[in-house]
Rosetta silent file (secondary structure, phi, psi, omega in degrees, C-alpha in Angstrom):
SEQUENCE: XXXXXXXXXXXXXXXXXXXXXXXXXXXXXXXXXXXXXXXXXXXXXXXXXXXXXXXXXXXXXXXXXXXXXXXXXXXXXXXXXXXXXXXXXXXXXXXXXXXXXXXXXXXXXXXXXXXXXXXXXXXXXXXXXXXXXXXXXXXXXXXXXXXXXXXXXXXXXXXXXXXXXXXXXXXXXXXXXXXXXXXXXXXXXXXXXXXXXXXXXXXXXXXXXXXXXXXXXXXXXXXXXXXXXXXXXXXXXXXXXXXXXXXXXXXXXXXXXXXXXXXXXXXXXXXXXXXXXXXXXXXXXXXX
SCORE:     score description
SCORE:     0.000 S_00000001
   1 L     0.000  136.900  176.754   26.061   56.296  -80.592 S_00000001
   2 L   -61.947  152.694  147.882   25.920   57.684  -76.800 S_00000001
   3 H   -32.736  -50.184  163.365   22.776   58.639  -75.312 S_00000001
   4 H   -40.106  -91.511 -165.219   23.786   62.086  -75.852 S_00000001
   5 H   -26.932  -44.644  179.618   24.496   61.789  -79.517 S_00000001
   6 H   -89.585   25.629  131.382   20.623   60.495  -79.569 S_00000001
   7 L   -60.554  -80.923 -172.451   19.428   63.454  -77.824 S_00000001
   8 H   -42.670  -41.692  148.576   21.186   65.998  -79.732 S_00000001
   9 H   -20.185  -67.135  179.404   19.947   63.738  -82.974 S_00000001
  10 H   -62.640  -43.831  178.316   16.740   63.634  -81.964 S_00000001
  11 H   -76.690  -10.049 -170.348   16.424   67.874  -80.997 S_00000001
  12 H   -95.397  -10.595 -168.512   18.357   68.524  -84.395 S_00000001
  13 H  -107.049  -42.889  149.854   16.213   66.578  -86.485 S_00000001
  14 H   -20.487  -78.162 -156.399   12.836   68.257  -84.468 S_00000001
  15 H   -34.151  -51.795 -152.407   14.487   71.409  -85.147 S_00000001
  16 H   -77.906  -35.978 -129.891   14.769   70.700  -89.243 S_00000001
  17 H  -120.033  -30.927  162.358   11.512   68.995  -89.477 S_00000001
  18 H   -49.614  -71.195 -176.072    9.541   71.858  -86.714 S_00000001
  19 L   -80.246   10.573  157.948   10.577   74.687  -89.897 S_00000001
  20 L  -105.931   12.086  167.212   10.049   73.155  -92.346 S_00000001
  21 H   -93.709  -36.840 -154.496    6.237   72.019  -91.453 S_00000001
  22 H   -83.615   12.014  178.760    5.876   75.268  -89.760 S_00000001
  23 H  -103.733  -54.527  170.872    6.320   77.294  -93.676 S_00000001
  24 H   -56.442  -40.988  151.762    3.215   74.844  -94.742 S_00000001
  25 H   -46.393  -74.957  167.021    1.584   74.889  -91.732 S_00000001
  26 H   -39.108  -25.254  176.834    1.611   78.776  -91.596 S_00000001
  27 H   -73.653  -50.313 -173.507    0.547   78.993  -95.105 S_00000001
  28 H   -83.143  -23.400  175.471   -2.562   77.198  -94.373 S_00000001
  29 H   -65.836  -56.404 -166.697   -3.505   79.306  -90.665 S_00000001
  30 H   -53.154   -5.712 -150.964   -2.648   82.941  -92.818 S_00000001
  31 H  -103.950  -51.821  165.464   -5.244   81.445  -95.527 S_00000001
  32 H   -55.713  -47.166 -169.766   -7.883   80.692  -92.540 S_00000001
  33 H   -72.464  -19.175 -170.427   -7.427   83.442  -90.545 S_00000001
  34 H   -94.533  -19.030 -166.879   -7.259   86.350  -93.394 S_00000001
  35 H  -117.942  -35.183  179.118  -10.121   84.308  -95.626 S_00000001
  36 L    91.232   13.825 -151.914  -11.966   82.300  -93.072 S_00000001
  37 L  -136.599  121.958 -174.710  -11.837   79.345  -95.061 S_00000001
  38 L   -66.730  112.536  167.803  -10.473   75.541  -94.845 S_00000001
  39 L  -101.846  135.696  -93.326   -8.280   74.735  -97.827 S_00000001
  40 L  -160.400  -44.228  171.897   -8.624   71.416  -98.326 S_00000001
  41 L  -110.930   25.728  176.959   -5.705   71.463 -101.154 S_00000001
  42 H   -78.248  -12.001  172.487   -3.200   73.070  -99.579 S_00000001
  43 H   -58.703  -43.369 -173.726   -1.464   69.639  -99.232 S_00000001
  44 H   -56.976  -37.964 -176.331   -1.412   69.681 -103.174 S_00000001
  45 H   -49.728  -41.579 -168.978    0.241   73.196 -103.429 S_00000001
  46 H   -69.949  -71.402 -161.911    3.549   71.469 -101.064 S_00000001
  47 H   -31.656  -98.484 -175.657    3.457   68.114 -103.782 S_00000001
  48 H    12.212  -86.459  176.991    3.337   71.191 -106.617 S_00000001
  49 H   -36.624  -49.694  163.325    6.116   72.332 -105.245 S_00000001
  50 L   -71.786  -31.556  167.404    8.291   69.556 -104.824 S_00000001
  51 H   -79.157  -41.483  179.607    7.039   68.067 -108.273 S_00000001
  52 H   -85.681   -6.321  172.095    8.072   71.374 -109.910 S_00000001
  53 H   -84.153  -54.456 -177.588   11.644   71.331 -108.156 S_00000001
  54 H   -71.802  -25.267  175.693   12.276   68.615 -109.756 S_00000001
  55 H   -74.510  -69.472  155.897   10.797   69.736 -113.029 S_00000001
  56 H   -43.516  -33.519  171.275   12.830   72.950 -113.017 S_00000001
  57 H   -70.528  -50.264 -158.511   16.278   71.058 -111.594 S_00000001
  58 H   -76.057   -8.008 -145.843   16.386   68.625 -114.284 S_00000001
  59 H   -95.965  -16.814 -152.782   15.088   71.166 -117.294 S_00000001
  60 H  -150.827   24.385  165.370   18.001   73.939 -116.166 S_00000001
  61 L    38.036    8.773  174.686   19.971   72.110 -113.902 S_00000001
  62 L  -121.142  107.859  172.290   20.241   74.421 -111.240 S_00000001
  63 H   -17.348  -76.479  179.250   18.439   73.920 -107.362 S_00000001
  64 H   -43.953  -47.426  138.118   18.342   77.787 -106.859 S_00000001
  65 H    33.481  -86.531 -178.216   16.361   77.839 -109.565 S_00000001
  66 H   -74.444  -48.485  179.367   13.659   75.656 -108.487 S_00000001
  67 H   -41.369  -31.148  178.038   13.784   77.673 -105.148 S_00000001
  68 H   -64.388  -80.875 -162.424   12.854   80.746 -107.100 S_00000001
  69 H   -57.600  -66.941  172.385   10.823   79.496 -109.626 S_00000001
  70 H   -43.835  -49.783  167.305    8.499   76.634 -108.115 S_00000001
  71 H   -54.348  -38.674 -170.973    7.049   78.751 -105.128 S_00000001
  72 H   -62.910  -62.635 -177.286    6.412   81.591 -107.921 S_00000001
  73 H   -65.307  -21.478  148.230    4.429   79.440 -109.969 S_00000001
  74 H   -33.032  -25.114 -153.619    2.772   77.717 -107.182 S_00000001
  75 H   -89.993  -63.735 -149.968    1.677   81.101 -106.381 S_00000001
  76 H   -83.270   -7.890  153.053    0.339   81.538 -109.574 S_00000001
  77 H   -43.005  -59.052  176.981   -1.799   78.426 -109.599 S_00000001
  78 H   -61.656  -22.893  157.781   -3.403   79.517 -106.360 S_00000001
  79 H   -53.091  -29.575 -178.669   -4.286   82.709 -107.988 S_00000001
  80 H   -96.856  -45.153  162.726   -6.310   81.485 -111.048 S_00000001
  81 H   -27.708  -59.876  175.235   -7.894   78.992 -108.244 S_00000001
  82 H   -45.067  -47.775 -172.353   -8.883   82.064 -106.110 S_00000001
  83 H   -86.232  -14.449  170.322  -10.271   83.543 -109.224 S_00000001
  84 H  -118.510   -5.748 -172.353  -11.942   80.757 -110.949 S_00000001
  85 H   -98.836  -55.910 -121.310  -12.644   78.511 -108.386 S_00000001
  86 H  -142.951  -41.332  176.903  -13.313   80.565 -104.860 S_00000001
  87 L  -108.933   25.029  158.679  -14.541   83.967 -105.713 S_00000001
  88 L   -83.029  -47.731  177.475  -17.091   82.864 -108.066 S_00000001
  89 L   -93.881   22.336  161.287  -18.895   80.937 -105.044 S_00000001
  90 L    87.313   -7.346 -154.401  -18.201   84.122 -102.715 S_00000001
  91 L    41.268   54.290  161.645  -16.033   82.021 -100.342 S_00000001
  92 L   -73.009  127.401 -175.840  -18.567   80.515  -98.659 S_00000001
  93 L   -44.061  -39.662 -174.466  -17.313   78.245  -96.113 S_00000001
  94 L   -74.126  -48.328  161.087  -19.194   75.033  -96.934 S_00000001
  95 L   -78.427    2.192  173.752  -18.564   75.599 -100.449 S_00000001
  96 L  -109.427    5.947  173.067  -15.515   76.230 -100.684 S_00000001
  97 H   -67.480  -59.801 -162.318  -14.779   72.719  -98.167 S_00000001
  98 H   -80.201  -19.118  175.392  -16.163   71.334 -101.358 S_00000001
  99 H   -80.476  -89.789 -177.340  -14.525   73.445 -103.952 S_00000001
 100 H   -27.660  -46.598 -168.310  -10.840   73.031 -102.362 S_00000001
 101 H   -51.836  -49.845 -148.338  -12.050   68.935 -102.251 S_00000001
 102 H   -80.446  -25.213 -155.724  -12.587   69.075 -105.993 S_00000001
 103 H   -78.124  -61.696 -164.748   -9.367   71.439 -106.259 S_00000001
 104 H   -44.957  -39.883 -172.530   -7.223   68.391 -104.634 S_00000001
 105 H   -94.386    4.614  163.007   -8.385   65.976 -107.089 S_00000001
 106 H   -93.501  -30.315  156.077   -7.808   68.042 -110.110 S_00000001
 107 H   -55.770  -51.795  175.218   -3.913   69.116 -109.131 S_00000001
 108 H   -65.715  -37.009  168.768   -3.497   65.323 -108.344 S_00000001
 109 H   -80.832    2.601 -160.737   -4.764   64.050 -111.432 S_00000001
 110 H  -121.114  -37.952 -177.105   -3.458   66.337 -113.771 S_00000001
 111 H   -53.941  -31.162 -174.127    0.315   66.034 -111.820 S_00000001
 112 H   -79.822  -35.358 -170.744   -0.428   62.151 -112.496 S_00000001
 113 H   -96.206  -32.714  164.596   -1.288   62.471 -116.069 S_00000001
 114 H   -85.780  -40.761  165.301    2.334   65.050 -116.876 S_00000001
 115 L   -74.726  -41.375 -176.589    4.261   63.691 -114.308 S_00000001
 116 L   115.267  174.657  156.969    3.544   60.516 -113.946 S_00000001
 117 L   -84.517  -10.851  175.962    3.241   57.806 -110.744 S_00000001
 118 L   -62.422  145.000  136.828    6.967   57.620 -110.030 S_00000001
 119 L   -16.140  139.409  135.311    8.990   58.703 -107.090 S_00000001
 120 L  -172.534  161.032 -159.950   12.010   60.889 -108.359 S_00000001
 121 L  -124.405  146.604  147.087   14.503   62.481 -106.413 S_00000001
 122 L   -72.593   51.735 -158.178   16.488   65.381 -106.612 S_00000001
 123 L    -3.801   94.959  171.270   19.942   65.382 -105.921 S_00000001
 124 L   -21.428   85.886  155.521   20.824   67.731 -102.572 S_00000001
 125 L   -15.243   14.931 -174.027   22.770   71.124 -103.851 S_00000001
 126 L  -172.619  127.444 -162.683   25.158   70.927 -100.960 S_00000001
 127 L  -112.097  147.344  154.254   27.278   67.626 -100.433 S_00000001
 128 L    99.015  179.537 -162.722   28.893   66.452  -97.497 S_00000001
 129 E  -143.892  147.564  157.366   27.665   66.214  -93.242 S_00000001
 130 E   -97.372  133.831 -163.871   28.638   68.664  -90.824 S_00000001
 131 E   -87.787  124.914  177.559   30.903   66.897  -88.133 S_00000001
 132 L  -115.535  153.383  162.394   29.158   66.899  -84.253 S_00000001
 133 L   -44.665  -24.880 -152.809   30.821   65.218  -81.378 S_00000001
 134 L  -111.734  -44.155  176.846   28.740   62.460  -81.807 S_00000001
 135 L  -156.711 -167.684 -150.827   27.891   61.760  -85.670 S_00000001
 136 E  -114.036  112.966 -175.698   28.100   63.515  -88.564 S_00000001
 137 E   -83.176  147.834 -154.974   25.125   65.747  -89.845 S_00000001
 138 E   -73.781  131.722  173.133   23.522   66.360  -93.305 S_00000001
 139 H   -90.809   -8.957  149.842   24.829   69.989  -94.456 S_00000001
 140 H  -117.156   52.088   71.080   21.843   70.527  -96.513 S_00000001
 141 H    -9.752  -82.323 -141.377   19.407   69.872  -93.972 S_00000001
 142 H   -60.924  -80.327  159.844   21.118   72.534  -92.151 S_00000001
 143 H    -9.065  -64.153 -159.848   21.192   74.759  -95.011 S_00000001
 144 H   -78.856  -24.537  165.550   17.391   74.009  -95.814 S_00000001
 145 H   -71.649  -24.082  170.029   16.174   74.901  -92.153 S_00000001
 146 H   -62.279  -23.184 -156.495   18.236   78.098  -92.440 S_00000001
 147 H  -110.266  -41.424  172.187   16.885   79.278  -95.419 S_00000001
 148 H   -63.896  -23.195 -179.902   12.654   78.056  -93.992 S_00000001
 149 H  -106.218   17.374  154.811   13.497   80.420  -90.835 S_00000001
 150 H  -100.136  -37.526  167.830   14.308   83.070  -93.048 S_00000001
 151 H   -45.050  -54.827 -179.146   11.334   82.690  -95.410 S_00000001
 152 H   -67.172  -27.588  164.328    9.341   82.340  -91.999 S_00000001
 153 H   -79.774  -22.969  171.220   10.709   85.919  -90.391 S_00000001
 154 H   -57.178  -53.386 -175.669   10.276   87.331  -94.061 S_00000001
 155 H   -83.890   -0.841  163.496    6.350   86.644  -93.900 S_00000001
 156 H   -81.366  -36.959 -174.851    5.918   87.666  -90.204 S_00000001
 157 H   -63.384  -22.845  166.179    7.645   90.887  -90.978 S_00000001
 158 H   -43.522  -59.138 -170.623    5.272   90.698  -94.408 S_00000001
 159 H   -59.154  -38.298  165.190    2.383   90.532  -91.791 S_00000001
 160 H   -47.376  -66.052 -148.051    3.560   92.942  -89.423 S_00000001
 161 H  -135.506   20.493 -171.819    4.792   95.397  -90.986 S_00000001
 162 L   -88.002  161.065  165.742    3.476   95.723  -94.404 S_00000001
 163 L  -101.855  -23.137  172.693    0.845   97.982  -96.078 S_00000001
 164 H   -99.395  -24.048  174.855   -0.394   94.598  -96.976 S_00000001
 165 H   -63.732   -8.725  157.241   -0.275   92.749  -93.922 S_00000001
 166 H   -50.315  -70.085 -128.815   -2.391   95.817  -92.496 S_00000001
 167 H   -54.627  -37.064 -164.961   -4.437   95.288  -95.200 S_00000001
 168 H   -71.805  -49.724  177.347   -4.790   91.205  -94.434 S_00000001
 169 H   -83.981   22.823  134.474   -5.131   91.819  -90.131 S_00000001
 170 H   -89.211  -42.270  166.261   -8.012   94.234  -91.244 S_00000001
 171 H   -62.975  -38.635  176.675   -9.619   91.987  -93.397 S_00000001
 172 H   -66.250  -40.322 -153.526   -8.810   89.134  -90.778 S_00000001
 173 H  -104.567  -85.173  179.690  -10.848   91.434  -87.783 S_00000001
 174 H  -146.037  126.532 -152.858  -13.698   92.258  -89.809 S_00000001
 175 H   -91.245   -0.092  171.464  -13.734   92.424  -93.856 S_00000001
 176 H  -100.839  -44.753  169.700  -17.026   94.538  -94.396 S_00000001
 177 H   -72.200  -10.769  147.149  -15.596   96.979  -92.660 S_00000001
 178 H   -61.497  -45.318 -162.381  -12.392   97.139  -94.449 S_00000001
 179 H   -64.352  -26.662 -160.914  -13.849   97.015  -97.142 S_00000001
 180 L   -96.837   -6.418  164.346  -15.823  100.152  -96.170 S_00000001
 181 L  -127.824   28.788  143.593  -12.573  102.282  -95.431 S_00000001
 182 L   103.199   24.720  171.929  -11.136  101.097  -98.656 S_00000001
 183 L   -84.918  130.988 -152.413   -9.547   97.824  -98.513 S_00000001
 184 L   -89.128  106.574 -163.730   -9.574   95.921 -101.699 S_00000001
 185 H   -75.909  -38.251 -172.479  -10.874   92.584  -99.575 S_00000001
 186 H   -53.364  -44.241 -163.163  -10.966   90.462 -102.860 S_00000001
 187 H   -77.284  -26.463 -178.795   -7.202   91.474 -103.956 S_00000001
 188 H   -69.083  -24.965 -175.408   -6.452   90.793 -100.294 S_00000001
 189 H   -66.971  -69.389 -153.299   -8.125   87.077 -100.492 S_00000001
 190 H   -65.289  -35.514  163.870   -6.242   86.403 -103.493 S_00000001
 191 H   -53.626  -38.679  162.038   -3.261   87.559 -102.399 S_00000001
 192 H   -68.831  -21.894  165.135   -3.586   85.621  -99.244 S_00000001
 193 H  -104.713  -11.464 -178.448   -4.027   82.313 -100.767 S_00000001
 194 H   -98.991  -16.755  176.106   -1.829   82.678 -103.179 S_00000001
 195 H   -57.267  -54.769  155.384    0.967   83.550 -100.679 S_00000001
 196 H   -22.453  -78.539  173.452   -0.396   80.400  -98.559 S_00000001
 197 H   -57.696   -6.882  169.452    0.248   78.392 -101.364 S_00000001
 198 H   -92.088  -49.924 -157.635    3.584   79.423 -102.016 S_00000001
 199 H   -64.644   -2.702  160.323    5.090   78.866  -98.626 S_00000001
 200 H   -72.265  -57.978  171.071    3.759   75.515  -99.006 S_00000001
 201 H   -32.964  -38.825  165.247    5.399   75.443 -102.520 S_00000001
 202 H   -92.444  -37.456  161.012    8.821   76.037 -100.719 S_00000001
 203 H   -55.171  -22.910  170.012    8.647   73.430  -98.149 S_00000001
 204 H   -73.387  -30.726  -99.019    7.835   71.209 -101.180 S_00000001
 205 H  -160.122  -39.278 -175.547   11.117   72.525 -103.044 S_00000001
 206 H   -88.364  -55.953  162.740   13.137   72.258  -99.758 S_00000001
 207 H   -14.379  -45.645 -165.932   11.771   68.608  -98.713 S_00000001
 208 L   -74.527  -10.455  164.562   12.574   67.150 -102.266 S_00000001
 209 L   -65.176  -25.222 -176.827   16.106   66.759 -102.060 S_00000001
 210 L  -124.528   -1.673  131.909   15.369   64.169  -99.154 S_00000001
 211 L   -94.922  106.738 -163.040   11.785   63.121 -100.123 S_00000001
 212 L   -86.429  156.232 -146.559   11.472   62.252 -103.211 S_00000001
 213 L   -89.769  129.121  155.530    8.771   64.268 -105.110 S_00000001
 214 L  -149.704 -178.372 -148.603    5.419   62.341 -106.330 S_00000001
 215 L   -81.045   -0.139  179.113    1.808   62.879 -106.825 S_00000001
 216 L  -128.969   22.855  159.023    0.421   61.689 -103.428 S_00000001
 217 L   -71.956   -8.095 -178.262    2.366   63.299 -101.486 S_00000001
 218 H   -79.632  -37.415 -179.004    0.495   66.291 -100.378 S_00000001
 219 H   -43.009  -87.774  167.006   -1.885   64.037  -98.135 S_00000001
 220 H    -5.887  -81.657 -178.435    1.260   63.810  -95.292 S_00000001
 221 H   -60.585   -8.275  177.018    1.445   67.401  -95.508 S_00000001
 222 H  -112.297  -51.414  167.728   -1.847   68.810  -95.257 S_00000001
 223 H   -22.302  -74.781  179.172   -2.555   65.915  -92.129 S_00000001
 224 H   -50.538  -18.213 -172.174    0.610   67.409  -90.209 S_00000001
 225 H  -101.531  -25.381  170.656    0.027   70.976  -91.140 S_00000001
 226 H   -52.321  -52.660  174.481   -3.949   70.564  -89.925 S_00000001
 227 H   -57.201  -27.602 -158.625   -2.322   68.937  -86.561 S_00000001
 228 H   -95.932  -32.783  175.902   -0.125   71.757  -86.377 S_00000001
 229 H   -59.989  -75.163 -158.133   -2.875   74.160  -86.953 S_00000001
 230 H   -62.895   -4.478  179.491   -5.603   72.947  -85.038 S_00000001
 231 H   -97.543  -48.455 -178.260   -2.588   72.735  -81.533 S_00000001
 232 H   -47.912  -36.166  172.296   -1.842   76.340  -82.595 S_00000001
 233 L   107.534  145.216 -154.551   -4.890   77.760  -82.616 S_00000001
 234 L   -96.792  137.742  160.907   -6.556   78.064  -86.307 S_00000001
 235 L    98.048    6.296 -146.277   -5.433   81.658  -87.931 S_00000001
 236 L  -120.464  115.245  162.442   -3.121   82.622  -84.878 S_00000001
 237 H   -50.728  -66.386 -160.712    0.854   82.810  -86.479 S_00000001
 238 H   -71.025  -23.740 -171.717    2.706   82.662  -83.687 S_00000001
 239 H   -77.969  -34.324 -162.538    0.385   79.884  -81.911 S_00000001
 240 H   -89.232  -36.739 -169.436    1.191   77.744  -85.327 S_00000001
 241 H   -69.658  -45.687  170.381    4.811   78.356  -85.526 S_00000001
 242 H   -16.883  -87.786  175.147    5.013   77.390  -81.576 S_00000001
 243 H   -29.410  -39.075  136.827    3.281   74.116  -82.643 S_00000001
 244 H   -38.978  -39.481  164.022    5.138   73.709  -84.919 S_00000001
 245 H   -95.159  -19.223  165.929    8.099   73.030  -83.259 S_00000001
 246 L   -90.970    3.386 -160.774    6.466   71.351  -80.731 S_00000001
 247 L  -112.822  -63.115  174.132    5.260   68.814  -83.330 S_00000001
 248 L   -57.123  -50.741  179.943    8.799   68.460  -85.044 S_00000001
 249 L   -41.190  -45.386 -174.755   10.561   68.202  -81.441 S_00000001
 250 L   -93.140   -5.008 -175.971    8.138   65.266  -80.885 S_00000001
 251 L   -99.786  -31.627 -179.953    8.195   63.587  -83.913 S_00000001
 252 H   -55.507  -49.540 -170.868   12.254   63.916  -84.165 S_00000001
 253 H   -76.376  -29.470 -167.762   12.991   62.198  -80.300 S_00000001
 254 H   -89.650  -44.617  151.413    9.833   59.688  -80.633 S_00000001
 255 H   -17.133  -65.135  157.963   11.361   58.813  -84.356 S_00000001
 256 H  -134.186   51.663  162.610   14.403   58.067  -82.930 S_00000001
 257 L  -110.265    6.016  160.074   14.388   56.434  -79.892 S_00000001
 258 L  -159.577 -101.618  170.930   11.511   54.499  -81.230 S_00000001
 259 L  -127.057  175.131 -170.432    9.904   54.269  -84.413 S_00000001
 260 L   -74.246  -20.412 -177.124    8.581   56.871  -86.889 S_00000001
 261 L   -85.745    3.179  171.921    4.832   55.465  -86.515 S_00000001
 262 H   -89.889  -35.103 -143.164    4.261   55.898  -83.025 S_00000001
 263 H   -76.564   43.683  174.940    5.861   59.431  -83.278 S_00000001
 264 H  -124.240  -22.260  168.785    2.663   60.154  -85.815 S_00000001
 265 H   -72.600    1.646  170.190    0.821   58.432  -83.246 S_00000001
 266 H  -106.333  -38.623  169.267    1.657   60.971  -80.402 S_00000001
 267 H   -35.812  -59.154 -175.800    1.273   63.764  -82.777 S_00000001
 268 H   -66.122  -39.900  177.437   -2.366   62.619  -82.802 S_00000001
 269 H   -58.824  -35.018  164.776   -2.633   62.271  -79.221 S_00000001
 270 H   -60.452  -42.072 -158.831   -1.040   65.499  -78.632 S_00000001
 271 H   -60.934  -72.210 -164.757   -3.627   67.370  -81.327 S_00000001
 272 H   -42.218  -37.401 -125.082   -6.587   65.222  -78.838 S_00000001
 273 H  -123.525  -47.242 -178.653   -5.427   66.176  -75.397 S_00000001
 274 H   -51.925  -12.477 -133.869   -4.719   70.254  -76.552 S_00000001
 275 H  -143.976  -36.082  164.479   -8.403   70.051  -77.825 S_00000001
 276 H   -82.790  -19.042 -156.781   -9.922   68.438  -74.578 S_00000001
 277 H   -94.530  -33.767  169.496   -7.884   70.857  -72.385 S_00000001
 278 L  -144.475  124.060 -159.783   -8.722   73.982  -75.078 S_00000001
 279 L   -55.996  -43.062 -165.533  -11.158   73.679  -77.420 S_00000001
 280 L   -85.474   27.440  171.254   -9.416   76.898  -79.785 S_00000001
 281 L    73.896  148.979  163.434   -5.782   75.480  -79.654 S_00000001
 282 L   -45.827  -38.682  160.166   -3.375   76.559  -77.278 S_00000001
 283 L   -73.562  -23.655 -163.604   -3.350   79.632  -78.887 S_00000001
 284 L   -94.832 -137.075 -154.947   -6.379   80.486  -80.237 S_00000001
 285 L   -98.320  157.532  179.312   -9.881   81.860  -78.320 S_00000001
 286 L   -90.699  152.162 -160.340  -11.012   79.148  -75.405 S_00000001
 287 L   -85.495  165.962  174.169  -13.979   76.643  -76.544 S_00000001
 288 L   -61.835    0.000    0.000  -17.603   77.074  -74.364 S_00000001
């Protein structure tokens, strides 16, 4: 392959791998910024997902399906979490660091004890490479970033332009005083985490056709979506999606013109040197 072809390689494979971190990544900054709160198991919610793709492909044999199905119930995990886990200790920050901790290892062990320790893969819904000058490209890749940058303009226009994303960038600015012109801050929490937790649940569901889905897999995904967070600025959308793409862009050209473990080792270096230059992410409020 020409130097081109391993440009064009390299920005197309950013591109795929920039949306589909940026739907987990955003899931966990909308969770901080509207709740104020580190989740700690938002890695598990993507495995969920991806474990439940697979669960749903094989039981009904249809992909679309899983797409449907897996985020929804992901959803509805993080809801009875919110409610039995998180608003019982008030969502206090420290305690809920430790509550999400506790959260991780009860999704992982109980995914371990129905699922099992194996790998298993899902067969890709869409066969065949789209033909480039240079090589020949996966057509569901293509597919699966199309369908994460529609999910991702669905929930900014959620956020935007919503009666609930008012309700969430009220609650986000200051939540006793929402609460105090008549915003239901709890239904907004819960709502906000469980929404988190789905868009992780569909990057797990789109990922699993080409990562195959198992029970330790959320770890990856909550590192990279923290990195992507913490460059973005933590709760700021648009600073995360940015970051996002600057994070895939960099892992895709350092992947392959050299190997995949330095590009996780430039990831980290970018995350240091955004953090000495601004404490609050590129995006986010400037450190003392």
């Amino acid at each position: 392959m020409t130097v081109t072809g391993q440009v064009v390689l390299a920005l197309l494979e950013g591109t795929v791998s920039g949306l589909l971190l940026a739907l987990t990544a955003v899931g966990l900054s909308l969770v901080f910024g509207v709740m104020r709160i580190v989740n700690v198991a938002h890695g598990e919610f993507f495995m969920l997902g991806a474990v439940l793709a697979w669960v749903v492909t094989t039981a009904t044999g249809s992909f679309l399906a899983a797409v449907v199905l897996a985020p929804a119930l992901v959803a509805g995990v993080a809801a009875a979490a919110d409610r039995l886990v998180l608003r019982p200790i008030r969502y206090a920050p420290d305690a809920t660091i430790v509550a999400t901790i506790g959260l991780l290892y009860i999704l992982q062990q109980l995914t371990l004890g129905l699922y099992g320790p194996e790998a298993r893969a899902v067969a890709p819904p869409l066969a065949g490479v789209v033909e480039f000058p240079w090589f020949g490209y996966s057509r569901y890749k293509l597919v699966a970033a199309a369908l994460a940058a529609v999910v991702l303009l669905g929930t900014w226009r959620l956020v935007s332009a919503t009666t609930l994303g008012l309700y969430m960038r009220a609650t986000q600015q200051d939540p006793e005083v929402a609460q105090a012109f008549g915003v239901p801050v709890q239904r907004v929490y819960s709502a906000a985490f469980a929404l988190g937790a789905a868009l992780a649940g569909v990057a797990g569901v789109l990922v699993v056709p080409v990562q195959q889905a198992h029970y330790l897999m959320g770890l990856d995904a909550l590192l990279l979506s923290f990195m992507v967070v913490t460059i973005g600025g933590l709760g700021r959308l648009g600073g995360t999606l940015a970051a996002a793409f600057l994070v895939g862009l960099a892992d895709g050209v350092v992947s392959i013109f050299f190997t995949p473990t330095l590009a996780r080792i430039v990831a980290s270096l970018l995350v240091a040197g955004v953090l000495v230059v601004r404490a609050g992410g590129l995006f986010g409020e400037r450190g003392p």
